[in-house]
Structure formats: structure tokens, C-alpha cells
C-alpha positions in Angstrom: 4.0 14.1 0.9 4.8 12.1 4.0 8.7 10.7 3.7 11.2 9.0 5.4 11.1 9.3 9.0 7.9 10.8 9.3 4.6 9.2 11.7 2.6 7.4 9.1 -1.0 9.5 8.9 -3.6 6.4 10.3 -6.8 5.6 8.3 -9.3 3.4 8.7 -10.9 1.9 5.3 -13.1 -1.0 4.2 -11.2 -4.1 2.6 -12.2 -6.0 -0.4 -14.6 -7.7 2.5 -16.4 -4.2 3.2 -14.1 -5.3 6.7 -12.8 -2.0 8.2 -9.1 -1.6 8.7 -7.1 0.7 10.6 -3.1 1.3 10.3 -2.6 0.3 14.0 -4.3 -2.8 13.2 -2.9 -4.0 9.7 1.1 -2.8 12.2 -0.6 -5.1 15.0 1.7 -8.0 13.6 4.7 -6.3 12.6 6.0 -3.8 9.9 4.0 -3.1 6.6 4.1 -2.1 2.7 1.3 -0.3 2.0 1.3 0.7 -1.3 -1.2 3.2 -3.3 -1.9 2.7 -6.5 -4.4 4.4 -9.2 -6.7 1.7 -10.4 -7.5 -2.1 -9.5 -7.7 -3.9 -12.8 -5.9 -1.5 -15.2 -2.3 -3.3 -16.5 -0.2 -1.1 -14.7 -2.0 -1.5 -11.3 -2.4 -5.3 -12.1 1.6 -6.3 -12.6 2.1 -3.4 -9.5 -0.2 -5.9 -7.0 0.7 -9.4 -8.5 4.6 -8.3 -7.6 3.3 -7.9 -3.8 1.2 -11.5 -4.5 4.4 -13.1 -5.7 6.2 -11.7 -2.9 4.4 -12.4 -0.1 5.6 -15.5 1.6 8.9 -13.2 1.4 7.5 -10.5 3.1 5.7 -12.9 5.7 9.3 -14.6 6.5 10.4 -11.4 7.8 7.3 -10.7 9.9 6.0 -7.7 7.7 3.0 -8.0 5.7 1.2 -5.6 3.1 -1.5 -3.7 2.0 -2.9 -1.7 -0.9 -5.0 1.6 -1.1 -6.8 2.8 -3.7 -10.0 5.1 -5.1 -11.8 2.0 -6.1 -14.9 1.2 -4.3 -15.5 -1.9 -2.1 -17.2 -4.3 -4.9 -13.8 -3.5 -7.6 -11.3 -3.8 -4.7 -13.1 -7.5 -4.3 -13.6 -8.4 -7.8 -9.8 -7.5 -8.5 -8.7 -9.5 -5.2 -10.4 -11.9 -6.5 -9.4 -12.2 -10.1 -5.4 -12.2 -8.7 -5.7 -14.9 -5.4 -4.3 -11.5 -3.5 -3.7 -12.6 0.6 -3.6 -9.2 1.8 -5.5 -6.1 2.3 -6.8 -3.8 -0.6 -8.4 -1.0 0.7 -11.2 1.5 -0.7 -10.3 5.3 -0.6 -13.3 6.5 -2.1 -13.4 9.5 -1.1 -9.5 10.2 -1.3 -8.9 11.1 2.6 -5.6 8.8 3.1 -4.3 9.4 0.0 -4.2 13.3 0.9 -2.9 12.1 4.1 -0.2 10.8 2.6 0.6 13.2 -0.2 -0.8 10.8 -2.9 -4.1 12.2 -4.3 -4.0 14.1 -7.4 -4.8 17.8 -8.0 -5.0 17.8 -11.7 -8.4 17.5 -12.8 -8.0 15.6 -15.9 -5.8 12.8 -14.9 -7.1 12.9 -11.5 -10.5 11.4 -12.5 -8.4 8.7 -14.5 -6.0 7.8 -12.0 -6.7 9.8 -9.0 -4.2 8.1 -6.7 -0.5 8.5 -7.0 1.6 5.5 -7.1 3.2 5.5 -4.5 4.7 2.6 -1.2 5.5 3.7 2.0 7.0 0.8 4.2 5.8 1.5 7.8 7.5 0.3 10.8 5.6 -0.9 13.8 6.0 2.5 15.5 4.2 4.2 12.4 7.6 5.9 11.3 8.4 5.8 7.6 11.2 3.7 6.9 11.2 4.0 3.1 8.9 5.7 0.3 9.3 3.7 -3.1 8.2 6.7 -5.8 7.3 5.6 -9.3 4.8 5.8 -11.9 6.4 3.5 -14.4 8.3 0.8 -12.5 6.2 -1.6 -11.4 7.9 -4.0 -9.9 10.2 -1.4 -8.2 7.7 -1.1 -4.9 7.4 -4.2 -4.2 11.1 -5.3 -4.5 12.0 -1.9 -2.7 9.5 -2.5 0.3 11.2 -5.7 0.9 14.6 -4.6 0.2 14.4 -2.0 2.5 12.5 -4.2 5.1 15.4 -6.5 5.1 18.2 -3.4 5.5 15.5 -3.1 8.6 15.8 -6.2 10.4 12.0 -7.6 9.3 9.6 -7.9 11.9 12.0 -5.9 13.9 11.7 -3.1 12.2 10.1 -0.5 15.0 11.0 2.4 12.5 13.4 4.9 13.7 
């Protein structure tokens, strides 16, 4: 799993827009939280993204900004983007390639046709080092608060990793 200190893997993945984003672009403006999660529009998933929604001007007065990865295709992504009023980035990983980039994807075949994406944030300086991983299943509101936590310890849009 990639961790703390490590050059974040780069991607590029259709937004809820079918818009293709890459990691040097969504850095282009300064440090990010890009969180994985297992499933738009499941409870868990839901609280998980609102966090980052309720957060956001937070995150944007500090320069950094966020994005979310998961297995759901282009249309859910959009439908669940839409439902919450998110302003940032959810990305489809249909076929699971970033999320075995970054240690995320799920072996088990059982759970990993449920939820095949760990949950997981990685907060990404402008230099694509890992600043922080925030690791937990059950806490939703943990990655969000730790993203910007740890983005503040940083020094915000300042934060060129290290």
C-alpha cells in the first residue's frame, strides 16, 4: 500500500462529467485529499463524501482541494454527485487500476464484488509525495477531518510534500 512519504502512483480517470482527470492535473492548483471509497450511494460512502462537501471551503482556504475514487461507473459517480451538491472530483475506477496502484483494491472475492475498493485517503502534496494516509473502514468522518488536519500541520497550499 502506498504510505507516507512515498510518490503518489498517477491515474488518469473519467469524472462524474465522463471529463478525464489526471493526478498532475487535479495537484495543478495545490495539495489534494483524494480519498477511495467502496460505493457511491451506500450510507457509509454517503456520510464519508458529504464530510469532504461540508468541508470544502475549509480545504479551499488552504489552497488544497479534493477528490474521490471509486469502482462506480461514470453514470453512478454522476447521479451520486448529483444527489449531494459535491464541488469536486469523483472519479470512475472501473476497472480497479488506481486502486491497485495505491494498495486499495480488494483480493477477497466475496467482499470484493460488494465493496471492491478499500477505504482509504491519501493527502498528496504538490510534488506527488504522501503526506498522510487516513486508514478506516468505520470512521467516516475521520478522512476528511484527518486530510485537513494534516494539511494544516503542512502549511496548506504550501504543502510541496517532503
Amino acid at each position: 500500500m502506498v504510505d507516507i512519504g512515498d510518490t503518489a502512483p498517477g491515474f488518469s480517470l473519467p469524472d462524474q462529467d465522463g471529463r478525464v482527470r489526471d493526478l498532475d492535473g487535479l495537484l495543478a492548483h495545490g495539495p489534494l485529499a483524494l480519498f477511495f471509497y467502496p460505493a457511491a450511494m451506500t450510507p457509509g460512502c454517503t456520510a464519508e463524501s458529504c464530510r469532504f462537501r461540508d468541508l470544502s471551503e475549509e480545504f479551499a482556504r488552504i489552497g488544497a482541494g479534493c477528490a474521490g475514487i471509486s469502482a462506480d461507473a461514470v453514470e453512478r459517480q454522476s447521479a451520486f454527485a448529483g444527489m449531494h451538491g459535491f464541488g469536486f472530483p469523483l472519479l470512475s475506477d472501473t476497472d480497479g487500476t488506481a486502486a491497485r496502484a495505491y494498495g486499495v483494491r480488494r483480493a477477497a472475492p466475496g467482499l470484493s464484488a460488494l465493496a471492491p475498493t478499500r477505504r482509504c485517503t491519501f493527502v498528496i502534496g504538490t510534488d506527488r509525495r504522501v503526506l498522510h494516509v487516513v486508514r478506516s473502514e468505520i470512521r467516516m468522518n475521520a478522512h476528511a477531518d484527518g486530510a485537513l488536519a494534516a494539511l494544516r500541520e503542512a502549511g496548506g497550499a504550501g504543502a510541496a510534500g517532503g
